[in-house]
PyMOL Python script that loads the backbone (N, CA, C, O; Angstrom):
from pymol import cmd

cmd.read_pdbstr("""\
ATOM      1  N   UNK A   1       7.818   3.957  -0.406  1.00  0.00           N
ATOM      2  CA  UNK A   1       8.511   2.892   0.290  1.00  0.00           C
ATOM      3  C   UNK A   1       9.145   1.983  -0.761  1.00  0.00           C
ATOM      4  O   UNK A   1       8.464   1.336  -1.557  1.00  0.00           O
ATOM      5  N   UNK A   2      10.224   1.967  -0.735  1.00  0.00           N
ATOM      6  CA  UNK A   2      11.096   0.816  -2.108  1.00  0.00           C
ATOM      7  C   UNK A   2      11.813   0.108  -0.774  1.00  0.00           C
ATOM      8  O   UNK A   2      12.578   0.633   0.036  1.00  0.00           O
ATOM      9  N   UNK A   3      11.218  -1.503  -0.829  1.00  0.00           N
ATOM     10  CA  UNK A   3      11.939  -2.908  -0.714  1.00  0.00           C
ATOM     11  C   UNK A   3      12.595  -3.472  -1.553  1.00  0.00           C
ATOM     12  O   UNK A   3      13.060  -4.581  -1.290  1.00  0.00           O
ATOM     13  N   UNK A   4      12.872  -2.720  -3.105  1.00  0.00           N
ATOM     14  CA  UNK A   4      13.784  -3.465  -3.696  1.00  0.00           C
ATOM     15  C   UNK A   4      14.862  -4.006  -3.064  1.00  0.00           C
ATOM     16  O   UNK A   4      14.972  -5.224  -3.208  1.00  0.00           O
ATOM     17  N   UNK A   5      15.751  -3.417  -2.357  1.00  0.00           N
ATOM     18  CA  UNK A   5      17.326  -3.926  -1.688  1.00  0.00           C
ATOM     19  C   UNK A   5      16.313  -5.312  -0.940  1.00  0.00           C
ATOM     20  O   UNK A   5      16.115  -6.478  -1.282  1.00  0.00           O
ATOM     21  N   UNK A   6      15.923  -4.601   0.026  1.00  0.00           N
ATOM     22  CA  UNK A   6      15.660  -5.919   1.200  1.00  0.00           C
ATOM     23  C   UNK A   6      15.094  -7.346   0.645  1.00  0.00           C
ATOM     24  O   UNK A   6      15.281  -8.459   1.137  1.00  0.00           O
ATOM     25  N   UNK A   7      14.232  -6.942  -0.700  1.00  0.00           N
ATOM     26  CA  UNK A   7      13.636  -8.474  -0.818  1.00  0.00           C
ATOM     27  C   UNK A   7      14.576  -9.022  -1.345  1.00  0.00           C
ATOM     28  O   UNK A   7      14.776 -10.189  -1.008  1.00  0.00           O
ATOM     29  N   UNK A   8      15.595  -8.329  -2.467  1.00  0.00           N
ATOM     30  CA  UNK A   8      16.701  -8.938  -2.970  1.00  0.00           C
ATOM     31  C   UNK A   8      17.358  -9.717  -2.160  1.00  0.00           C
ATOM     32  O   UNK A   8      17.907 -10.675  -2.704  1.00  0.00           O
ATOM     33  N   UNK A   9      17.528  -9.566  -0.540  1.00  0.00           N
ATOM     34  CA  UNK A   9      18.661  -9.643   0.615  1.00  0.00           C
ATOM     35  C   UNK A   9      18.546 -10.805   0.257  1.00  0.00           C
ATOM     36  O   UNK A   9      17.536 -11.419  -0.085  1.00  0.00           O
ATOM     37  N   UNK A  10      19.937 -11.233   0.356  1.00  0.00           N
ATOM     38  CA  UNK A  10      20.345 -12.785   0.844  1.00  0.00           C
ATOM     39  C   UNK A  10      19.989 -13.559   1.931  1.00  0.00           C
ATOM     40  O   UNK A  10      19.743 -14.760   2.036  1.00  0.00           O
ATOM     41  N   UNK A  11      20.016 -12.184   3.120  1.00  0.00           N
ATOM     42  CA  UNK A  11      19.568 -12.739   4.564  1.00  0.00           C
ATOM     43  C   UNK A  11      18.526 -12.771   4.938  1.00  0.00           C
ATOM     44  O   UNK A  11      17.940 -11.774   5.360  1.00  0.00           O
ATOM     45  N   UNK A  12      18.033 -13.920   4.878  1.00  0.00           N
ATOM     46  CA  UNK A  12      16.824 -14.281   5.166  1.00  0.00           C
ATOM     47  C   UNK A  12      15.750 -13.382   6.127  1.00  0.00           C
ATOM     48  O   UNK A  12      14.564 -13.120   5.922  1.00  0.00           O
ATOM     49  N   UNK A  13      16.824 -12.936   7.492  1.00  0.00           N
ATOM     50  CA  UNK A  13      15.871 -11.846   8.389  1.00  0.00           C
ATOM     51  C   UNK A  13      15.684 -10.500   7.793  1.00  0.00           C
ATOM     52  O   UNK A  13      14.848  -9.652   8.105  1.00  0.00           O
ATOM     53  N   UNK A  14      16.666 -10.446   6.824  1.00  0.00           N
ATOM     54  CA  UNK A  14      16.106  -8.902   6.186  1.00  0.00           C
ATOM     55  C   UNK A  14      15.175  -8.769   5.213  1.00  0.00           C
ATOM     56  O   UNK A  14      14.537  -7.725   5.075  1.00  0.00           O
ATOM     57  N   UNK A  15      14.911 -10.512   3.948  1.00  0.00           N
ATOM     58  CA  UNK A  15      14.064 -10.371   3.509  1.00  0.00           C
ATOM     59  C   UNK A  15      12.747 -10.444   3.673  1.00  0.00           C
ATOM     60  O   UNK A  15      11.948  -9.842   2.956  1.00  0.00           O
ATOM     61  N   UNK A  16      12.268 -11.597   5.157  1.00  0.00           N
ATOM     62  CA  UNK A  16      10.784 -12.037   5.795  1.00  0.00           C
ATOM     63  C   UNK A  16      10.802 -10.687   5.920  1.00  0.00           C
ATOM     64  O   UNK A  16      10.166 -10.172   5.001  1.00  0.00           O
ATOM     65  N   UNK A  17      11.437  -9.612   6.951  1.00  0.00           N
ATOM     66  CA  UNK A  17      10.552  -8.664   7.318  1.00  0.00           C
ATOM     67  C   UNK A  17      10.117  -7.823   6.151  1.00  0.00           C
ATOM     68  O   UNK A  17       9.009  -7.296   6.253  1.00  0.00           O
ATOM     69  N   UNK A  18      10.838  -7.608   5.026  1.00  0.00           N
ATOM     70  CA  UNK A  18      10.541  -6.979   3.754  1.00  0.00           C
ATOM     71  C   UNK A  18       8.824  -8.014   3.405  1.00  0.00           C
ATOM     72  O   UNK A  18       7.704  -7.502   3.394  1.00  0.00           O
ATOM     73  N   UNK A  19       8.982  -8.760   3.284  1.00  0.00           N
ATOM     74  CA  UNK A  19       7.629  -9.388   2.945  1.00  0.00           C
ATOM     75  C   UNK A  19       7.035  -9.141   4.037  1.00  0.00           C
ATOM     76  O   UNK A  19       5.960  -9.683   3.781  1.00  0.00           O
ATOM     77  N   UNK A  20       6.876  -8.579   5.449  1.00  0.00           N
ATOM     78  CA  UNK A  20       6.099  -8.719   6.541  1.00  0.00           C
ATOM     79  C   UNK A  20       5.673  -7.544   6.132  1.00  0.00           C
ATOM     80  O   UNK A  20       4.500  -7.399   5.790  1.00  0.00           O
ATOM     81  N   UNK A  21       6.586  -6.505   6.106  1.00  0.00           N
ATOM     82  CA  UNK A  21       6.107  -4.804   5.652  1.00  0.00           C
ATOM     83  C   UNK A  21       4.923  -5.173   4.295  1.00  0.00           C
ATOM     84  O   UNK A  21       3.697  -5.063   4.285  1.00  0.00           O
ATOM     85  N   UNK A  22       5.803  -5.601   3.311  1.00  0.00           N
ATOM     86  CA  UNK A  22       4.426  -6.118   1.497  1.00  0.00           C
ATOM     87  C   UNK A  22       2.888  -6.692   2.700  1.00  0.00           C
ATOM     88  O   UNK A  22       1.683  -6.455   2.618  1.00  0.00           O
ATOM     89  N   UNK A  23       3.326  -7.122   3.244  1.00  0.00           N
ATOM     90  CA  UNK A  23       1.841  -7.737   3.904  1.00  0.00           C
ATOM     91  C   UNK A  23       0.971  -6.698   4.495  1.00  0.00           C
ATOM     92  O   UNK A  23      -0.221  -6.541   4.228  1.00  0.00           O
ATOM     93  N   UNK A  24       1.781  -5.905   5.441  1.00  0.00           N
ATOM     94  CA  UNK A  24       1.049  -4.738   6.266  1.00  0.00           C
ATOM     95  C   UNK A  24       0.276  -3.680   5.129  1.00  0.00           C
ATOM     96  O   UNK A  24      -0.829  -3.138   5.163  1.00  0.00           O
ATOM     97  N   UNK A  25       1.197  -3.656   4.284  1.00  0.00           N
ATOM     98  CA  UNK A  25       1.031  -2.615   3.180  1.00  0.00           C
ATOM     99  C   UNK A  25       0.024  -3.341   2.617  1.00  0.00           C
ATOM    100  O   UNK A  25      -0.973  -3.148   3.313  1.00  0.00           O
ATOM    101  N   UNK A  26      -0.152  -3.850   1.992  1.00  0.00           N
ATOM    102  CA  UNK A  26      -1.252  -4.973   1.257  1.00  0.00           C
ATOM    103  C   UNK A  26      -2.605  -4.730   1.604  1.00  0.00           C
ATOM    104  O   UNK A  26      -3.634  -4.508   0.967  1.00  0.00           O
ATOM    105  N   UNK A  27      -2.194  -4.877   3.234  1.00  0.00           N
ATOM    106  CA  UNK A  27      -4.020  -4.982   3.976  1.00  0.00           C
ATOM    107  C   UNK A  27      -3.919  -3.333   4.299  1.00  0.00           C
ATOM    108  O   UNK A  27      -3.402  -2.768   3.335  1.00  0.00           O
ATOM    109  N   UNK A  28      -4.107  -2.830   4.884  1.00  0.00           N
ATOM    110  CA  UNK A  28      -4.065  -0.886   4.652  1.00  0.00           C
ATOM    111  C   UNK A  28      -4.598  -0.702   3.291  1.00  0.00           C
ATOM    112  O   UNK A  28      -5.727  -0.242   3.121  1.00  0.00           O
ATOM    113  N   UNK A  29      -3.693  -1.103   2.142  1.00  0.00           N
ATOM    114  CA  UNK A  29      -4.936  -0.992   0.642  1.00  0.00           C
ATOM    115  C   UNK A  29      -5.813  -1.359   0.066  1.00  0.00           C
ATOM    116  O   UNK A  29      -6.352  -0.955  -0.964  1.00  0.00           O
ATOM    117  N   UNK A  30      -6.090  -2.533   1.021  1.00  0.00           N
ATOM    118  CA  UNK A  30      -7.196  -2.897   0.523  1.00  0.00           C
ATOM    119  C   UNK A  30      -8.076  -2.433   1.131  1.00  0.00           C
ATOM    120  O   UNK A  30      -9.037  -1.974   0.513  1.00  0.00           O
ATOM    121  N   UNK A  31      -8.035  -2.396   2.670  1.00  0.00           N
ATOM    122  CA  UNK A  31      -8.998  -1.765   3.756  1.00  0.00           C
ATOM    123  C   UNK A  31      -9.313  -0.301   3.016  1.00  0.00           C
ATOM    124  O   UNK A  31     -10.463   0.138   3.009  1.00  0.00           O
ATOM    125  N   UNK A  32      -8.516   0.220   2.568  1.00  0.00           N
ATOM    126  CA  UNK A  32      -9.195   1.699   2.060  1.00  0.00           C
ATOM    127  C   UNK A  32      -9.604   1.371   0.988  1.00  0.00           C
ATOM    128  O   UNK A  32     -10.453   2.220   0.716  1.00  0.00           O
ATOM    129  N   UNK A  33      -9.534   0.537   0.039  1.00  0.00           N
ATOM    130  CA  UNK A  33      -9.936   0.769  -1.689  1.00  0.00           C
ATOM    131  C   UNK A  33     -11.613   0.124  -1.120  1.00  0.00           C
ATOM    132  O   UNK A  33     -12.638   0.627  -1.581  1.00  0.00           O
ATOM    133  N   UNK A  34     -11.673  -1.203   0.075  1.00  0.00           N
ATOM    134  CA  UNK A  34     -13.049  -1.624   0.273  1.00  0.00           C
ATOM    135  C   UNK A  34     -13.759  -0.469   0.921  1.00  0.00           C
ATOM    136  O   UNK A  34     -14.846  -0.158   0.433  1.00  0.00           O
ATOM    137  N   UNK A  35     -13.337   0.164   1.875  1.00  0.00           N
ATOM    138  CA  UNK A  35     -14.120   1.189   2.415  1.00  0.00           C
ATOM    139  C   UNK A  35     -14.619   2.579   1.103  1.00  0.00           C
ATOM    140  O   UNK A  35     -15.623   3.292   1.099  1.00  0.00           O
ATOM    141  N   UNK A  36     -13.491   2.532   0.152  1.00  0.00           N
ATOM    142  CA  UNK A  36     -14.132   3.774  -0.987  1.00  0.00           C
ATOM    143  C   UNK A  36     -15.136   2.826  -1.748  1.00  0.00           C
ATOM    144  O   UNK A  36     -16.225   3.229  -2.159  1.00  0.00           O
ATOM    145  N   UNK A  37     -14.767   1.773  -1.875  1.00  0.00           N
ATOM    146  CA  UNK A  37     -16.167   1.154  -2.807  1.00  0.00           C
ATOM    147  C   UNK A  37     -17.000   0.961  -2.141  1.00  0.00           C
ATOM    148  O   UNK A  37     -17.993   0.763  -2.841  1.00  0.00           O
ATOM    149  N   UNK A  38     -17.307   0.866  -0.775  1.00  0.00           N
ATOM    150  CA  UNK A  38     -18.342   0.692  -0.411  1.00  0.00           C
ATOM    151  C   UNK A  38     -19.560   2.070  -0.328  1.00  0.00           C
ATOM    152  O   UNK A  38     -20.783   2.101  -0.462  1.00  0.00           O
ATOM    153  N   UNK A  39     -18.402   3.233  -0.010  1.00  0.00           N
ATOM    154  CA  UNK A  39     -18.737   4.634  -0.027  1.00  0.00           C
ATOM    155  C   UNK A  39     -19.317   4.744  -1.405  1.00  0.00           C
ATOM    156  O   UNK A  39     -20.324   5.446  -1.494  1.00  0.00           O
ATOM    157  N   UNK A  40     -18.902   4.227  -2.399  1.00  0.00           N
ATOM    158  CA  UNK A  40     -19.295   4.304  -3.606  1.00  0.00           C
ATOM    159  C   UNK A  40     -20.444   3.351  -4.299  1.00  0.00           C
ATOM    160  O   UNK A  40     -20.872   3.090  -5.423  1.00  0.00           O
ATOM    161  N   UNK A  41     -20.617   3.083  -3.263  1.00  0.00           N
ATOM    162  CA  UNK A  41     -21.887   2.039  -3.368  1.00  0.00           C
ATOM    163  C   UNK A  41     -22.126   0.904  -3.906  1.00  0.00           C
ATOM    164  O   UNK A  41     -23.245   0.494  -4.215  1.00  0.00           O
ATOM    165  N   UNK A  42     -20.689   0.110  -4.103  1.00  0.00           N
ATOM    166  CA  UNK A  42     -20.619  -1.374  -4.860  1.00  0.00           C
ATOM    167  C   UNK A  42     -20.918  -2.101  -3.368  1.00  0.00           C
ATOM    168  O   UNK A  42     -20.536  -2.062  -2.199  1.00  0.00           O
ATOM    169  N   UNK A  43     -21.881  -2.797  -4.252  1.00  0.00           N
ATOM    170  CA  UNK A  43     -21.813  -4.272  -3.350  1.00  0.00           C
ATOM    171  C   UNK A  43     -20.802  -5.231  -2.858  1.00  0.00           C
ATOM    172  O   UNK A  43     -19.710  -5.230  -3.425  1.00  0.00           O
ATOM    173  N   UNK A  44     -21.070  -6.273  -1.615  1.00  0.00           N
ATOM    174  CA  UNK A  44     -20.511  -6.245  -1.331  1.00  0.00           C
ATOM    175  C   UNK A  44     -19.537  -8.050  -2.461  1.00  0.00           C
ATOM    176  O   UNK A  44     -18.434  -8.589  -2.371  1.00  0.00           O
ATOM    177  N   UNK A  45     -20.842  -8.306  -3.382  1.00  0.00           N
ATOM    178  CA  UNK A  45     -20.405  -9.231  -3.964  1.00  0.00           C
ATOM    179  C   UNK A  45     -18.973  -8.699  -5.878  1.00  0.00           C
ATOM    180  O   UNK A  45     -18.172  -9.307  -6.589  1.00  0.00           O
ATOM    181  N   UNK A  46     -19.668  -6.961  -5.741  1.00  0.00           N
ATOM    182  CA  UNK A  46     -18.841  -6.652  -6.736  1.00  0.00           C
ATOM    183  C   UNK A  46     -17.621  -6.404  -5.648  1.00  0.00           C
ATOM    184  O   UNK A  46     -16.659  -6.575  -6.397  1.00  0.00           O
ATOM    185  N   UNK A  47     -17.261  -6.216  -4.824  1.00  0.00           N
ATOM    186  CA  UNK A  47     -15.754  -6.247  -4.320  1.00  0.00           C
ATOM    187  C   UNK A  47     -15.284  -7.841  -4.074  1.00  0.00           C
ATOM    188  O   UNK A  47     -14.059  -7.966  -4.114  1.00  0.00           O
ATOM    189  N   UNK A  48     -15.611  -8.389  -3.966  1.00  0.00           N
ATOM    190  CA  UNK A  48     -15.486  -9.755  -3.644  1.00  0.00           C
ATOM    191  C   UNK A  48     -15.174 -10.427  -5.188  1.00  0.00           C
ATOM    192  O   UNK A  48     -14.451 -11.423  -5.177  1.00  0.00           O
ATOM    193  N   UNK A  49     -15.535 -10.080  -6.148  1.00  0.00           N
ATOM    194  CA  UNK A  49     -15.110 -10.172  -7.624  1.00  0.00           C
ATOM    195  C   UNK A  49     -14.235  -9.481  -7.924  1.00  0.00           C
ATOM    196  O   UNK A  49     -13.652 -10.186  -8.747  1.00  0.00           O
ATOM    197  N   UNK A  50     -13.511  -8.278  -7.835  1.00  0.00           N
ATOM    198  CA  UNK A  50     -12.687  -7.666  -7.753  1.00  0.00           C
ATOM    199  C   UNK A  50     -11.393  -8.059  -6.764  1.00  0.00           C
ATOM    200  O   UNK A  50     -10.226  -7.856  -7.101  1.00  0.00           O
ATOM    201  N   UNK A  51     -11.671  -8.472  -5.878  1.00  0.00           N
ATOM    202  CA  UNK A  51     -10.853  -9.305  -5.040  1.00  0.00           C
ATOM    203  C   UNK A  51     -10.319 -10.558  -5.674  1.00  0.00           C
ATOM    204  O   UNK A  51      -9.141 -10.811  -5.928  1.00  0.00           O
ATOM    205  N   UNK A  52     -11.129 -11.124  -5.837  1.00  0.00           N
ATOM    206  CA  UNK A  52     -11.195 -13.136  -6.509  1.00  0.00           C
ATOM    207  C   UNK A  52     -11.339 -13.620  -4.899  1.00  0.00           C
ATOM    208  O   UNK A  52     -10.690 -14.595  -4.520  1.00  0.00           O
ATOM    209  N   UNK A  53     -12.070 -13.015  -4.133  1.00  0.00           N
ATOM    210  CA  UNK A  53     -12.587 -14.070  -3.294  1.00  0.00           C
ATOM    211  C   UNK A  53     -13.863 -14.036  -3.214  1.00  0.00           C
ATOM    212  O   UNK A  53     -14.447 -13.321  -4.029  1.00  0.00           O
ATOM    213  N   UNK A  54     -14.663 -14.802  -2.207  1.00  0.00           N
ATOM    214  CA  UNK A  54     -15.794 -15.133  -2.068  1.00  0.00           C
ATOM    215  C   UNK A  54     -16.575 -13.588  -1.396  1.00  0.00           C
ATOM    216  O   UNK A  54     -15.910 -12.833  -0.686  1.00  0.00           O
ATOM    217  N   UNK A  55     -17.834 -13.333  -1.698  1.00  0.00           N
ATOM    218  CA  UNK A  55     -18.633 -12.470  -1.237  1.00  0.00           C
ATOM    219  C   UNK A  55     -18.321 -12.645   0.373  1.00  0.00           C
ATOM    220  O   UNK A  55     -17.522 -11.820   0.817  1.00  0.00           O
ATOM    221  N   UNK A  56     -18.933 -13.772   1.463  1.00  0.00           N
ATOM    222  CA  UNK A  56     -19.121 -13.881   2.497  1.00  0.00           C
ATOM    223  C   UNK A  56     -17.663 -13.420   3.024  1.00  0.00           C
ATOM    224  O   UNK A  56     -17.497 -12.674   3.989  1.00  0.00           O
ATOM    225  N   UNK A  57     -16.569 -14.016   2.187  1.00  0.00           N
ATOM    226  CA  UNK A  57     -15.092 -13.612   3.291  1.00  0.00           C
ATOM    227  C   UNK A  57     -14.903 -12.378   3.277  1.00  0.00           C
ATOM    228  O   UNK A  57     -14.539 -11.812   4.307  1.00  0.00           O
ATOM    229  N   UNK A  58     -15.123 -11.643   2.024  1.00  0.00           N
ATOM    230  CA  UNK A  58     -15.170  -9.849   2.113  1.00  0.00           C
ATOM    231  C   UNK A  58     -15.866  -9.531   3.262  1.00  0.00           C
ATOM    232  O   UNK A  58     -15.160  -8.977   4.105  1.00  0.00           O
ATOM    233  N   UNK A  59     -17.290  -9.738   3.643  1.00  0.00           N
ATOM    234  CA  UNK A  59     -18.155  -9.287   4.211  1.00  0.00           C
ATOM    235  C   UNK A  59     -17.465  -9.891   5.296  1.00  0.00           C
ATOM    236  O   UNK A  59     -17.115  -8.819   5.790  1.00  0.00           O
ATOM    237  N   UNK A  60     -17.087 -10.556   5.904  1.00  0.00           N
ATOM    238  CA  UNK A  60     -16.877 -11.026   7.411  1.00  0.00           C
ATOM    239  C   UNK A  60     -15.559 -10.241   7.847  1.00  0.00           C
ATOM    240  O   UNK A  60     -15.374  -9.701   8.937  1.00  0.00           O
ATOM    241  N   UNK A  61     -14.722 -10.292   6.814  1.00  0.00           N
ATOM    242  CA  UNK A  61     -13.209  -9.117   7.086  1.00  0.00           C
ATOM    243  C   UNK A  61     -13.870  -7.920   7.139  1.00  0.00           C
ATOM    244  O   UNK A  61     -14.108  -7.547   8.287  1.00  0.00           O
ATOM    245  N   UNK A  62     -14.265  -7.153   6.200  1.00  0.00           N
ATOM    246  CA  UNK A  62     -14.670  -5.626   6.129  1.00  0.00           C
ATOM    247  C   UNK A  62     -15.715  -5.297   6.810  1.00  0.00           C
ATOM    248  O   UNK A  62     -15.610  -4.351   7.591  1.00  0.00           O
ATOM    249  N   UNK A  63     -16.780  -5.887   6.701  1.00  0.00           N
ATOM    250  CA  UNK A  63     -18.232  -5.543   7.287  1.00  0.00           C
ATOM    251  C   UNK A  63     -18.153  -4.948   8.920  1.00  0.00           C
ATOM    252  O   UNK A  63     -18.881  -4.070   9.384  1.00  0.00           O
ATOM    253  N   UNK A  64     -17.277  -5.537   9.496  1.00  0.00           N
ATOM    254  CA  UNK A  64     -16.816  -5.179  11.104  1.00  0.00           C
ATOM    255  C   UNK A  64     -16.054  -3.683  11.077  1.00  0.00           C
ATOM    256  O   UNK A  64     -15.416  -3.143  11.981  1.00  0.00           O
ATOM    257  N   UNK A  65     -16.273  -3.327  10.065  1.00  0.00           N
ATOM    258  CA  UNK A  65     -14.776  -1.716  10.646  1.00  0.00           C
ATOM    259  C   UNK A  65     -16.017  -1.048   9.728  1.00  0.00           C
ATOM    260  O   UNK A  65     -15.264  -0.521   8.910  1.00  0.00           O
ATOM    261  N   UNK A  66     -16.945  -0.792   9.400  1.00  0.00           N
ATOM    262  CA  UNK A  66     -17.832   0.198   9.374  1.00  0.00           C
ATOM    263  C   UNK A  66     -18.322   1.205  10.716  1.00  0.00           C
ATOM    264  O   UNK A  66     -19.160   2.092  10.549  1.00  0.00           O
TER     265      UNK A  66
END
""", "prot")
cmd.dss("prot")
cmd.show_as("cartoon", "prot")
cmd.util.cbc("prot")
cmd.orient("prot")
């Protein structure tokens, strides 16, 4: 998937949705990279360091889609 053109866009509606797609895309990779580390048996405070957020917000986003 290349957004180069669109984020470049001048027009504003072509570039939000280019950042709306970076967003969708964003969470899909992370949801799988947390679900392989978890498969892989990191805790849930080493993803949460790997992230730069807090242990509890990992666990309250991810912990539900097991």
């Amino acid at each position: 998937m290349d957004l180069s053109p669109e984020l470049g866009s001048t027009d504003p509606a072509v570039g939000l949705r280019a950042v709306n797609a970076l967003k969708r895309l964003q969470e899909q990779l992370e949801a799988l990279h947390v679900a392989n580390a978890r498969e892989q048996g990191w805790s849930w405070q080493a993803i949460a360091e790997a992230l730069g957020v807090s242990r509890q917000a990992v666990h309250q986003k991810y912990n539900r889609r097991r």
